[in-house]
N, C-alpha and C positions, 0 to 999 in steps of 0.2 A: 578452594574458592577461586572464580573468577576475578583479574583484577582491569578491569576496563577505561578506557578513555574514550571523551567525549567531542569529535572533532566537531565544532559547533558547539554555541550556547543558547539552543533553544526551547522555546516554548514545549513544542510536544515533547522533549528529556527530560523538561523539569516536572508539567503535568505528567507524566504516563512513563518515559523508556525506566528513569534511572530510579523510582519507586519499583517495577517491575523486576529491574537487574537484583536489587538488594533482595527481595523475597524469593527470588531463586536462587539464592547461594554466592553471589557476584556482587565486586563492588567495584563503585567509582572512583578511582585515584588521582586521575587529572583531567580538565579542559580545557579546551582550544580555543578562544576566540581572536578575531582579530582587533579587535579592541580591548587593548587591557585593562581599562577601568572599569568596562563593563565584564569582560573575563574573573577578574578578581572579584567582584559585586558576586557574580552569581558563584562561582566556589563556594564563597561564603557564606551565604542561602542558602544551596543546595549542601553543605556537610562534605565538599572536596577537598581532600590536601591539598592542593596545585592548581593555578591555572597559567596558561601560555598562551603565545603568540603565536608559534613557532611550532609548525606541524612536527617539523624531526626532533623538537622534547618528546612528544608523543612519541613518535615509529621508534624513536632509541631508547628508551624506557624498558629497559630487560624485565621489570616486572607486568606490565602488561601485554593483556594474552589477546585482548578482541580491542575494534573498535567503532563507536557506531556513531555512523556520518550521517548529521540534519543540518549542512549546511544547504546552501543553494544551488538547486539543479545542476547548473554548470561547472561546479566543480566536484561533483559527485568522482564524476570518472580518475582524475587527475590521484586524488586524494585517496581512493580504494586500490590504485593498482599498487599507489606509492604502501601502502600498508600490507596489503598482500605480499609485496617484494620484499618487507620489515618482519615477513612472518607472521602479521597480527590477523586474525578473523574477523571478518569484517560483517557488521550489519549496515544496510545502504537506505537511507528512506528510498521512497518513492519521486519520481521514477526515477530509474539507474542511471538514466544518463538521459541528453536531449540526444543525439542518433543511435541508430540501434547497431552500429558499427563499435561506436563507444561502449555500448554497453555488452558487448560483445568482447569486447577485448578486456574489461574486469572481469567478466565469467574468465576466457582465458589467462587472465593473470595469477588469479584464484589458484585454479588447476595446477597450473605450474608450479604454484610454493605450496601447494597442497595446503591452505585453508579455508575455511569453509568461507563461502559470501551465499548472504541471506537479503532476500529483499522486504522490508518492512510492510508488508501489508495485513496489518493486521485486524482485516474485517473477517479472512479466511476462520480465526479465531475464536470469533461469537460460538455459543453453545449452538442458535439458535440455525445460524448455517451451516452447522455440522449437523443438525439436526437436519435441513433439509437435505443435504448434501447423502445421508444414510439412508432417509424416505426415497426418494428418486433410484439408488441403488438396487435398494429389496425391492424396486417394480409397485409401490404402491398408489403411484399416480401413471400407473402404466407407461406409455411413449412420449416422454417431453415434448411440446409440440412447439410451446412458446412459452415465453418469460418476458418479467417489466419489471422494471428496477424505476423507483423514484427516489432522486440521493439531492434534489432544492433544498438547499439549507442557504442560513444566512452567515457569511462570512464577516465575524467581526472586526472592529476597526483595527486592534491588537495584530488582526493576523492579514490585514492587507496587503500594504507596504508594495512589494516586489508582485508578489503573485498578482497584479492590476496593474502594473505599467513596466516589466522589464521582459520583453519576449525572448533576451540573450539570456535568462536567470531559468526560461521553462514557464514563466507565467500565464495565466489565462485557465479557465474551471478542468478545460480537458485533460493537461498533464497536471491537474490536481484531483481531481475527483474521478472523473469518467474513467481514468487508469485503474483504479478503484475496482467500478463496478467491472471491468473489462474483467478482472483479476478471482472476483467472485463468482461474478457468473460463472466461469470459469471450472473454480473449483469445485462450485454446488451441483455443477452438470455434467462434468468430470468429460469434457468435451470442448476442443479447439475454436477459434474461432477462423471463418477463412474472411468475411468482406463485411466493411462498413456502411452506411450512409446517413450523413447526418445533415442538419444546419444548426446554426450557430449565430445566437446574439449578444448585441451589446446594449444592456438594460437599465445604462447609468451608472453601475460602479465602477466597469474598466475602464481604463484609461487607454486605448487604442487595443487594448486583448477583449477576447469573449467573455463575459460573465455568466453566458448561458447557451445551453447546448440540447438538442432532443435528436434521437435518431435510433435505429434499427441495425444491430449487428445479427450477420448470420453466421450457423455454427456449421462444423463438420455435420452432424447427423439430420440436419436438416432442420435443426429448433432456430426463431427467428426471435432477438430478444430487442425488447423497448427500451431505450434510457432517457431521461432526463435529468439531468445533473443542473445547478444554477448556484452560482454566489450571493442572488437577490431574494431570496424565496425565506420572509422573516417568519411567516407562519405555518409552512408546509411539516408536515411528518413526511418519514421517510417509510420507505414500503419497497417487499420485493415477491413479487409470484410468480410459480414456475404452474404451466398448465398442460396435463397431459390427456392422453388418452381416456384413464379412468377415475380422475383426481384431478385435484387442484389443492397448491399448498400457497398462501396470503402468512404474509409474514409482515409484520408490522413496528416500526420504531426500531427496526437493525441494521442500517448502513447510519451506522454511528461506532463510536470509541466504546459508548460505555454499554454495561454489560447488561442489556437489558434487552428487551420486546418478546413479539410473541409469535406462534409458530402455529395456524391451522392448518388442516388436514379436512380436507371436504371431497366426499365421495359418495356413492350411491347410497350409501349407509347414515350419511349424514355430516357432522360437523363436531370436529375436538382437536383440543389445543394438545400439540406434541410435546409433551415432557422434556425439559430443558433444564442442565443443573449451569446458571450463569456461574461465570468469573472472568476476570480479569482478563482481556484478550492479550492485553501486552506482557500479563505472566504467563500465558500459557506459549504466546510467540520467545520469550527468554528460557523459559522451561524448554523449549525442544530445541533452542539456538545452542545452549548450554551441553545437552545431550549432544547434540553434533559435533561438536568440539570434542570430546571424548570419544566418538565413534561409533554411537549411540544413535543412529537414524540419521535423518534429514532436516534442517528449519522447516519450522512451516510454511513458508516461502522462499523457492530457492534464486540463485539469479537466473536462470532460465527462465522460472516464470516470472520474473522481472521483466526478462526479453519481452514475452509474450504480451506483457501487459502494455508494457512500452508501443510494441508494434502497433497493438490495435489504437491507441491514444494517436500515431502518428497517422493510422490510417483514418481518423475521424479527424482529425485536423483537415488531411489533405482532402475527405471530402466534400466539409464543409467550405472549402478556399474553391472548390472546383464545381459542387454542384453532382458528381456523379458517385457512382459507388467506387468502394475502393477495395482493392484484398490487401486483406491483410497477410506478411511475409514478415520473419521473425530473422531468417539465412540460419535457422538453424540447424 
């Protein structure tokens, strides 16, 4: 058994990580908040022995083997390299850090004590984009040509807070969402991205950050993808299509958590939903995090592609602040 810590006491550990850690063999022993009344409240909730203050109870805790960081952006980096150097494995939400220097140097801290860091993105997960991600492979929508990703959803009050008014914490839709789709696209096309262009508005819920963002990334092999991301969009569904040469795959209700939507296949021949067995994205991100740690493959998202994802989010920022295109560079 895995026995894990929780640096941060948050919302998506309590909905989705630390549900996910237990049904793959792993448990939660302690958490870290910086407020201990609230640290101890949620222990108590959540079924943890322990909570703390104090990051190095965590790193010096000889029984814990990984640890996974949802605090806030800026202290992602500080926090993972200090746990890498403690020996622990580290799962990082999104993104790994605000520069990709930072985030660079957790991948290299990793390395060096030899434990795995994984970056949380767990939409790569869905059945439904692995299911695209295999169609595009065997050639059934022939040459990828273009992609659109729609991920407007409405950001509730519970989760505003920082992400609408603290630009030093990573806030604003792009290093929260668009990293996202940067991340998927990504993997369902199994192809880099090199240049951004975006714009970017503010639609009454930020507080001086964007709430909303549209724009076009281009890839290595020449496919040119759509996004729109938004923090305002209270009734939109979420949708994503890749369009090629002899097909078209419309995928519908999957840049979300939960384990659900649906997955067409439209070609000369007609129109059918691709066979999908849902589950749990965040068991099946702890299911190969867990394997990695034993020596057993790879997370399903590594910190490179954290880099990756990272880059393109800064390269849609910088385009959006500038008006032109941007390439994206990872210094990888």
């Amino acid at each position: 058994m895995k026995h894990w810590g929780l640096i941060g006491a948050s919302t998506i550990a309590r909905e989705w990580v630390i549900g996910a850690i237990r049904a793959t063999g792993g448990d939660v022993v302690s958490v870290m908040s910086t407020n201990a009344e609230r640290g101890a409240a949620y222990a108590r909730e959540n079924g943890i022995a322990r909570s703390t203050t104090d990051l190095a109870d965590i790193l010096s805790n000889a029984s814990i083997d990984a640890v996974y960081i949802s605090t806030t952006n800026e202290l992602h980096r500080d926090q993972a390299i200090a746990a890498a150097k403690a020996g622990k494995h580290v799962l990082c939400e999104k993104p790994l850090a605000l520069t990709l220097g930072d985030a660079r140097a957790m991948v290299a801290a990793a390395k060096e004590a030899g434990v795995v860091l994984a970056t949380n993105h767990h939409l790569r997960n869905a059945a439904t984009h692995r299911a695209m991600r295999e169609a595009i492979a065997e050639g059934r929508i022939g040459q990828p040509l273009a992609a659109r990703v729609f991920h407007a959803v409405y950001l509730p009050p519970h989760l505003q807070g920082w992400r609408l008014d603290r630009p030093d914490a990573g806030g604003g839709v792009i290093l929260d969402i668009t990293v996202h789709d940067a991340d998927t696209l990504r993997f369902v096309l199994g192809d880099d991205p090199v240049e951004a262009m975006a714009f970017s508005q503010q639609g009454g819920m930020g507080k001086g950050l964007e709430d909303g963002v549209m724009g076009v990334i281009r890839f290595k092999s020449g496919v040119i993808a759509q996004f729109h991301d938004a923090f305002t969009a209270k009734h939109a569904e979420t949708g994503f299509e890749v369009h090629g040469t002899e097909g078209s795959l419309i995928a519908r209700n999957v840049m979300t958590q939960k384990p659900v939507g649906t997955v067409l296949l439209r070609d000369a021949s007609g129109e059918r939903e691709l066979p999908v067995s849902p589950r749990n994205l965040y068991e099946t991100a702890l299911e190969n995090f867990h394997a990695a740690i034993d020596g057993k493959g790879q997370p399903s998202a590594t910190g490179e592609d954290g880099i990756w994802s990272l880059a393109t989010g800064i390269a849609v920022v910088r385009s959006a602040a500038s008006g032109v295109a941007t390439k994206i560079e990872t210094g990888l």
